[in-house]
C-alpha positions as CSV (number, residue, x, y, z in Angstrom):
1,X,-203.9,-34.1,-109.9
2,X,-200.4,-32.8,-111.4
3,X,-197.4,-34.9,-109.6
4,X,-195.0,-32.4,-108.8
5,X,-191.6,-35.4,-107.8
6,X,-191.6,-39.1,-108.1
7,X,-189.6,-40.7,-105.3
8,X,-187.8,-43.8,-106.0
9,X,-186.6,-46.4,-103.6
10,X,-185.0,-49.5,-105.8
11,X,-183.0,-52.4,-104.3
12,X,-179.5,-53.2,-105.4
13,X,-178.8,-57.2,-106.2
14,X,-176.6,-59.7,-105.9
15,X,-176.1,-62.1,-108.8
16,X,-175.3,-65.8,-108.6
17,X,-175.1,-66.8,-112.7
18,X,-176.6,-67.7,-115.9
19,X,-177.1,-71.2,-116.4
20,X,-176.7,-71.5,-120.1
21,X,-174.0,-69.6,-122.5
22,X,-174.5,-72.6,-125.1
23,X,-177.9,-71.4,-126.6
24,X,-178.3,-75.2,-128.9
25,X,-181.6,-75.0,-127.0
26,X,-182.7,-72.1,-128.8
27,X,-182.2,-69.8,-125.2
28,X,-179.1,-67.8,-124.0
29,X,-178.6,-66.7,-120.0
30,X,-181.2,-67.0,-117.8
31,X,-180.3,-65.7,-114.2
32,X,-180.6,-66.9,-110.7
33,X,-179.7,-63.8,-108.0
34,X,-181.6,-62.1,-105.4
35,X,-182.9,-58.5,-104.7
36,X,-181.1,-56.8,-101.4
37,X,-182.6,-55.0,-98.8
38,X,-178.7,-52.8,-98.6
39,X,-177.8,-50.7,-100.7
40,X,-180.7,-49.1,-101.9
41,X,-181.4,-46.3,-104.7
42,X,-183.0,-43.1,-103.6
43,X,-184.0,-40.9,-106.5
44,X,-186.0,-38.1,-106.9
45,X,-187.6,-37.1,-110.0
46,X,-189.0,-33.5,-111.1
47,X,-190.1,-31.5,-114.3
48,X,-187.5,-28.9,-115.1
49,X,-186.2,-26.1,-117.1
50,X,-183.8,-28.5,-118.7
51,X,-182.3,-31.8,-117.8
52,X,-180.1,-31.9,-115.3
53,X,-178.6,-33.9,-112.7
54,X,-176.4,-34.8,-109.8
55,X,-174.9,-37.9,-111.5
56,X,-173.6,-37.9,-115.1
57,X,-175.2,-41.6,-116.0
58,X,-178.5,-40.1,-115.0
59,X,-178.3,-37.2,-117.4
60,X,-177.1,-40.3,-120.1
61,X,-180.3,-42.4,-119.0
62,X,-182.7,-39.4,-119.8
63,X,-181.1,-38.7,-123.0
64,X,-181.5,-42.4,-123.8
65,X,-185.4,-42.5,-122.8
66,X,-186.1,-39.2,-124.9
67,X,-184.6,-41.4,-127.7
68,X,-188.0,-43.5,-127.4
69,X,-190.3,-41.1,-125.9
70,X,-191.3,-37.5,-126.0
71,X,-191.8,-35.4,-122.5
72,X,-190.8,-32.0,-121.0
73,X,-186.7,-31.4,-119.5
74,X,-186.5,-33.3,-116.1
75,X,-184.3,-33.1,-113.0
76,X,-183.3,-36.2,-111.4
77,X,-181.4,-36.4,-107.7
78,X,-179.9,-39.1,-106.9
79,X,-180.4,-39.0,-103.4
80,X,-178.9,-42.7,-102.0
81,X,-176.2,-44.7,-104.5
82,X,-175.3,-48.3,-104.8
83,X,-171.8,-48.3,-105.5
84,X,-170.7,-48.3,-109.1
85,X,-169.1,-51.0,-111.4
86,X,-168.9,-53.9,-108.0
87,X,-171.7,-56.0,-109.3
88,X,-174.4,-55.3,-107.7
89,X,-176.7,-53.5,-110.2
90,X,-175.9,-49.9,-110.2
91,X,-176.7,-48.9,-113.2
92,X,-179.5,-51.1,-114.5
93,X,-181.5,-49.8,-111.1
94,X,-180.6,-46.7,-111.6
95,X,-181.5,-46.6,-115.7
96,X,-185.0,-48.5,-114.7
97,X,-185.6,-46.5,-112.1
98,X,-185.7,-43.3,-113.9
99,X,-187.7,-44.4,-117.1
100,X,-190.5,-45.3,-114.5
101,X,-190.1,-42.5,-112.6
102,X,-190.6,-40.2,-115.9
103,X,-193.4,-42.6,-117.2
104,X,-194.9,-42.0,-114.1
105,X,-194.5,-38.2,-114.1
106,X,-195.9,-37.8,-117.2
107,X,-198.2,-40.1,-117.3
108,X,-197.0,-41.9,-120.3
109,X,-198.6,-45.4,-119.9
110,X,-195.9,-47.3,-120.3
111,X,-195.8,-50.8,-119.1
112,X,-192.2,-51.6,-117.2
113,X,-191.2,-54.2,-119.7
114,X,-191.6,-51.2,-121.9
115,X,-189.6,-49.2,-119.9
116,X,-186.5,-51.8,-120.2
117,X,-187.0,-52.2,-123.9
118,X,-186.5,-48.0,-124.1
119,X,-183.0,-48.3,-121.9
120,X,-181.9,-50.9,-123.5
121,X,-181.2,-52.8,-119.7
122,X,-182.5,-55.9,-118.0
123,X,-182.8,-57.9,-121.4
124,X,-179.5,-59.9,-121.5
125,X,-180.0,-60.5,-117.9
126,X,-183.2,-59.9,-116.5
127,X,-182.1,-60.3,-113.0
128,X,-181.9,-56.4,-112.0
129,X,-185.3,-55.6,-114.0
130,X,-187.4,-58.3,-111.4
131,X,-185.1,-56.9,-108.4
132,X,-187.1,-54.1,-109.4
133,X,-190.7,-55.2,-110.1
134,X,-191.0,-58.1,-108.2
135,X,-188.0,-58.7,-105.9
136,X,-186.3,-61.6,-103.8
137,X,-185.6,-64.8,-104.8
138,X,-185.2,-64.7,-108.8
139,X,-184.5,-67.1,-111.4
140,X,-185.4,-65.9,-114.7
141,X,-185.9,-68.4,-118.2
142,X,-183.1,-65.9,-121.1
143,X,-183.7,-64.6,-124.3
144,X,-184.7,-66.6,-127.9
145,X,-181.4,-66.6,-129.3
146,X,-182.5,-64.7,-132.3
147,X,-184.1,-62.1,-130.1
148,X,-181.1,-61.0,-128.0
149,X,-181.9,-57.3,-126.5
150,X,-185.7,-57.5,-128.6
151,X,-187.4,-58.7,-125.2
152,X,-187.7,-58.8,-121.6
153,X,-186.9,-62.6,-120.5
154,X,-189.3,-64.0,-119.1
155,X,-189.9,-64.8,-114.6
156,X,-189.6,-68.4,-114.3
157,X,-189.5,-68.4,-110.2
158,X,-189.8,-65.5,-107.9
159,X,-189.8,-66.5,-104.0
160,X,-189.8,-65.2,-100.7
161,X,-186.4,-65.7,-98.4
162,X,-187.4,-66.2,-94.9
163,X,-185.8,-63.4,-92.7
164,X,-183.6,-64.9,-90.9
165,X,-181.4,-65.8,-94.4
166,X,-179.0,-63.5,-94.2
167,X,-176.2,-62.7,-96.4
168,X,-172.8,-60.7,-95.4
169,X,-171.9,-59.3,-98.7
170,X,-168.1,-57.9,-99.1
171,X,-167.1,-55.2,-101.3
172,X,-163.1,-55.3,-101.4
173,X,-161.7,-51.7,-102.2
174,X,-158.1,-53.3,-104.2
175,X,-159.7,-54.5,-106.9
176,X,-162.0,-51.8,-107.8
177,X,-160.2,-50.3,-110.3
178,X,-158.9,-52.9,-112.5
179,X,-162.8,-54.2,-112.3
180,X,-163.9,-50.8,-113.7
181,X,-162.0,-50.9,-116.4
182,X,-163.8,-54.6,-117.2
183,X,-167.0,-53.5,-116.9
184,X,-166.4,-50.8,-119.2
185,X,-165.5,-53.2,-121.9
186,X,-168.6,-55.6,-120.8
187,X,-170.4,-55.3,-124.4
188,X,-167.4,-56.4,-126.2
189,X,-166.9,-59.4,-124.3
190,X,-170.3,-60.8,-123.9
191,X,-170.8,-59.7,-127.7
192,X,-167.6,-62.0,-128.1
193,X,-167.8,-64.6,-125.3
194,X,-167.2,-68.0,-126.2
195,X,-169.8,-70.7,-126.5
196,X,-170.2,-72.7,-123.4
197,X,-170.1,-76.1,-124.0
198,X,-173.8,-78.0,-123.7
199,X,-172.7,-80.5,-121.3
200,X,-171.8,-77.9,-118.7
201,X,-175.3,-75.7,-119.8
202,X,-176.7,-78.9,-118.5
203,X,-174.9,-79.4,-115.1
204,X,-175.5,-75.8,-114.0
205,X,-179.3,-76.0,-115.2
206,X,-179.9,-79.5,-113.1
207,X,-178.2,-77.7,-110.2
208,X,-180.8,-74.9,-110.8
209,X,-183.3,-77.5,-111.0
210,X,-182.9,-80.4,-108.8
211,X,-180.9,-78.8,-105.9
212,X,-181.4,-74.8,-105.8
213,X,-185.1,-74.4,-106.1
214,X,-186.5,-77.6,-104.2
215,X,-184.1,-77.1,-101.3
216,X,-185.1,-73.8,-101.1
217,X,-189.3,-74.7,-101.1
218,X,-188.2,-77.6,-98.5
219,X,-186.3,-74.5,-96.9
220,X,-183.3,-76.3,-96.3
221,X,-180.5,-73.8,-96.2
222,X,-177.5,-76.2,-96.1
223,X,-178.6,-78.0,-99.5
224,X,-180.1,-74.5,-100.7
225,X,-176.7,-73.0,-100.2
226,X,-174.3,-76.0,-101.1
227,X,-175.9,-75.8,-104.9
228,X,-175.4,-71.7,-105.2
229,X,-171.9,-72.3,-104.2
230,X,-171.5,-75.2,-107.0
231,X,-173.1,-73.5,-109.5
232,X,-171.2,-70.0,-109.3
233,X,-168.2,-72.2,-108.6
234,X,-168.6,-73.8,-112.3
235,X,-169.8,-70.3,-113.8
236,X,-166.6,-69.1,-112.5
237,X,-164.1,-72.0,-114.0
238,X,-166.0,-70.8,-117.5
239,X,-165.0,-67.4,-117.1
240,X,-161.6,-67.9,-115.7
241,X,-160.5,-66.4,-119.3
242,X,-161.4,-63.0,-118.1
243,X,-160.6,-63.9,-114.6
244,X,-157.7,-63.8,-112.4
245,X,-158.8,-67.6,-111.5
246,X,-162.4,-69.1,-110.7
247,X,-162.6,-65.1,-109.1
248,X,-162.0,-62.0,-110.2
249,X,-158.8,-61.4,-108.6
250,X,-156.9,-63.6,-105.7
251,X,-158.2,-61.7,-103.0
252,X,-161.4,-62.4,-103.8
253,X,-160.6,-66.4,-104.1
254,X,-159.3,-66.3,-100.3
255,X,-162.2,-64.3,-99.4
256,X,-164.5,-66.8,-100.6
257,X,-162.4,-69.2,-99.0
258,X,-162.7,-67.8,-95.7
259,X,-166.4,-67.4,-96.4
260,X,-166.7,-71.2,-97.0
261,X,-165.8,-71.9,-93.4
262,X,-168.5,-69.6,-91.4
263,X,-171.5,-69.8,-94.6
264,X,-173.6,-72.2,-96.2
265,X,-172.4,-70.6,-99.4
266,X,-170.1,-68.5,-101.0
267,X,-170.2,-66.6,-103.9
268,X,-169.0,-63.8,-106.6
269,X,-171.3,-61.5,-108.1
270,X,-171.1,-60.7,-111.5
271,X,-168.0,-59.6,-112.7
272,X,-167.1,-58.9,-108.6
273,X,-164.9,-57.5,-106.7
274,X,-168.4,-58.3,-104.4
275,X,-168.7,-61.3,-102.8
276,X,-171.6,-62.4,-100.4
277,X,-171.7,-65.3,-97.9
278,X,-175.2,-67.1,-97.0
279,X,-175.9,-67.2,-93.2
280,X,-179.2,-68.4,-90.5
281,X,-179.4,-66.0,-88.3
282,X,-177.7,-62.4,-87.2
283,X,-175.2,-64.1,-84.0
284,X,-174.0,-66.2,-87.1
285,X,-174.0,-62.8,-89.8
286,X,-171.9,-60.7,-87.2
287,X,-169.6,-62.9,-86.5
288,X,-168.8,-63.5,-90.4
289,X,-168.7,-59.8,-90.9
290,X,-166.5,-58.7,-88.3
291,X,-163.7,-61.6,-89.6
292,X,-164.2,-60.7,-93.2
293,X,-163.5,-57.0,-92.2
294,X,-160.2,-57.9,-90.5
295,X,-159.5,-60.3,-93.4
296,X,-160.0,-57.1,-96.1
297,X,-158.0,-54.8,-93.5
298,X,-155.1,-57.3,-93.8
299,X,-154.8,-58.2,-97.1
300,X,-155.9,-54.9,-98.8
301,X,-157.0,-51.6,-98.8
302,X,-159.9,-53.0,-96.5
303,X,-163.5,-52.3,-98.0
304,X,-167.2,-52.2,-97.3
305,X,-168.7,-55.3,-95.6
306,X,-172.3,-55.3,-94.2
307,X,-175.6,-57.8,-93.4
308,X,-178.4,-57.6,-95.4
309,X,-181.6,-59.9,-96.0
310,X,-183.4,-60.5,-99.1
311,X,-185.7,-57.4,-100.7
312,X,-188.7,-59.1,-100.9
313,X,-190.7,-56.2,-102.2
314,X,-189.4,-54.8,-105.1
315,X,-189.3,-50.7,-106.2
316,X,-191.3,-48.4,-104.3
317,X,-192.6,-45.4,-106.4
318,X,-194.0,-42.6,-104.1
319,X,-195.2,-39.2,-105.6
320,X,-196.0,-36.1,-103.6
């Protein structure tokens, strides 16, 4: 049967951080985030006279792909964005979601962990590539250090979040722009980051552990969400170098702040400006939202704020 588009549906993520920047184990990274239900990226897929597209880091994904692989001009629509450069995976989702839609257009039999290895994304940090295959709950093991963008690291835990978890995620408009203009220069800082020192590799691994992962089998939310706010708490300290603070920026510190006093958790993602708050319940994700909206309206420009559970599904690929 010729497939005449490839739909894609791909969830965006929210990261929480990698547990070890030391590497005198012989690892680097690792990742503990979690797949989103909101935003999610709608693309669409067809054969075509030449390649085109609606969105300029599309048309540089394809040329990137071709690089690896041989197939006929293309068209892809993006249809539904996550917003850009916030940290929430724009453009890993959108680079994996196009080399599986053209692997699956042309049939070209390529495993996804191939597909990642041809764009070049989801090997530092794998997070955004199990968003994608696997979603929800992630913690992925890093890279060999002497294999650093050569493989996909490997799943260590993948679990379900129970529904009524919610997280109210904040996306500040003030800071956007000076954060773009980071995450433009992301390759030359993590190609230059400094070595994090073993002791605190350690710390933020037993949190991982001995307090993330068993209080969230036990399904305790209180413990579960205490240790993802101590462990992005201590990732942040490390970056303050390329931080305003422990946050990207001082709004984003009172933000979390305010977070703090309504969630079990409160974090950055990535480089931010995002931030997301850890909730039971949508009386409880409401109420956070609607204060964190006034909060952004007074101290800012104002922003996006919204409630969203945990993607537990992964990518959809539909063809038609």
């Amino acid at each position: 049967m010729v497939v005449a588009v490839i739909r894609i549906r791909a969830p965006a993520h929210l990261h929480t951080g990698n547990p070890d920047l030391s590497g005198d184990l012989g690892r680097l990274y690792g990742t503990v985030g979690f797949a989103i239900e909101t935003p999610m990226l709608e693309i669409e897929i067809r054969k075509a006279e030449k390649d085109r597209s609606n969105d300029e880091d599309a048309l540089r994904f394809i040329k990137r792909f071709r690089e690896r692989h041989a197939f006929p001009p293309v068209s892809v629509e993006v249809k539904s964005y996550i917003p850009k450069w916030v940290g929430v995976g724009f453009h890993t989702t959108l680079a994996l979601g196009i080399g599986e839609g053209i692997n699956r257009l042309f049939n070209l039999g390529l495993s996804f962990e191939e597909v990642a290895l041809s764009m070049r994304r989801g090997l530092i940090t794998a997070l955004g590539f199990y968003a994608l295959k696997v979603g929800g709950f992630i913690y992925e093991g890093g890279f060999p250090v002497d294999k650093r963008e050569k493989v996909v690291p490997p799943l260590i835990f993948r679990g379900e979040m129970p529904d009524n978890w919610l997280f109210v995620v904040a996306i500040p408009e003030t800071p956007r722009k000076a954060l773009e203009e980071v995450r433009k220069r992301e390759d030359e800082i993590l190609g230059n980051l400094k070595t994090m020192p073993p002791h605190l590799a350690d710390r933020l691994s037993r949190l991982v552990l001995m307090k993330i992962l068993p209080a969230f089998m036990e399904r305790d939310i209180k413990t579960f969400g205490e240790g993802l706010y101590q462990f992005n708490h201590l990732l942040g300290e490390f970056w303050s170098d390329y931080q305003e603070n422990v946050y990207c920026c001082d709004l984003v510190n009172e933000g979390i702040r305010l977070m703090l006093d309504k969630a079990y958790c409160a974090c950055q993602t990535s480089w931010g400006p995002t931030f997301y708050g850890l909730v039971e319940g949508k009386a409880k994700a409401e109420e956070l939202k609607e204060l964190v909206e006034s909060f952004l309206r007074e101290n800012g420009d104002g922003g996006e704020v919204f409630v969203t559970k945990v993607n537990n599904s992964g990518m959809v690929v539909s063809d038609g």
